[in-house]
C-alpha positions as CSV (number, residue, x, y, z in Angstrom):
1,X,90.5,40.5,96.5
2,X,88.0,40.6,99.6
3,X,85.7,43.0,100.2
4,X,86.7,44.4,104.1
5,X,84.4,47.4,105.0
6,X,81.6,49.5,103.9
7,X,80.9,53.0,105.2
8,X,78.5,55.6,105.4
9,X,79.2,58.9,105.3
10,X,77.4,62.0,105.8
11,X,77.6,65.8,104.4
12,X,76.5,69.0,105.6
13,X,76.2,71.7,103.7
14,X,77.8,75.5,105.0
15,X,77.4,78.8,104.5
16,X,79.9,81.1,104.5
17,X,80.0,81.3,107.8
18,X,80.5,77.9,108.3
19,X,76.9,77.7,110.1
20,X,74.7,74.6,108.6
21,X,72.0,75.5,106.1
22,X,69.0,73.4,105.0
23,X,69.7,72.0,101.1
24,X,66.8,70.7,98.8
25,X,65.8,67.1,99.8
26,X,66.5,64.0,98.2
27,X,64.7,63.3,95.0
28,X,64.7,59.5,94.5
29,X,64.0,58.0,91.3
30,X,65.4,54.5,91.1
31,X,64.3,51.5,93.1
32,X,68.1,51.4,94.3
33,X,67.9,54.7,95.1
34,X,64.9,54.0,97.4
35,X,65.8,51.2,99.0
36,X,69.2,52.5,99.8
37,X,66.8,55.6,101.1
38,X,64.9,53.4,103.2
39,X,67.5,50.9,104.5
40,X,69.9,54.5,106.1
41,X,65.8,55.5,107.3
42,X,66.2,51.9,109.5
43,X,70.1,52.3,110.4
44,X,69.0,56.0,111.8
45,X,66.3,54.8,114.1
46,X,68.3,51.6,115.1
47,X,71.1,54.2,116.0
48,X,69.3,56.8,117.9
49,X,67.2,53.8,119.5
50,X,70.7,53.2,120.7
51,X,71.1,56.7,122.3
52,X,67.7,56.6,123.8
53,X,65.9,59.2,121.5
């Protein structure tokens, strides 16, 4: 087996009225969990650097 793609995904949370709502941030414990934190951080600035934000 080969490994052939990674991908990122992203959630938002709804309310009943299908309208976003705010959820309680991210508590990071692990190192992992931090770097993982840190390296989607870099991939959203490189992306929105893209955009011209």
């Amino acid at each position: 087996m080969f490994h052939t793609a990674s991908a990122y995904l992203s959630f938002v949370a709804l309310d009943p009225n299908k309208v976003p709502i705010q959820v309680a941030p991210l508590v990071l414990v692990t190192e992992d969990e931090k770097r993982r934190n840190r390296d989607a951080l870099k991939r959203r600035e490189a992306r929105l650097g893209l955009r011209g934000r």
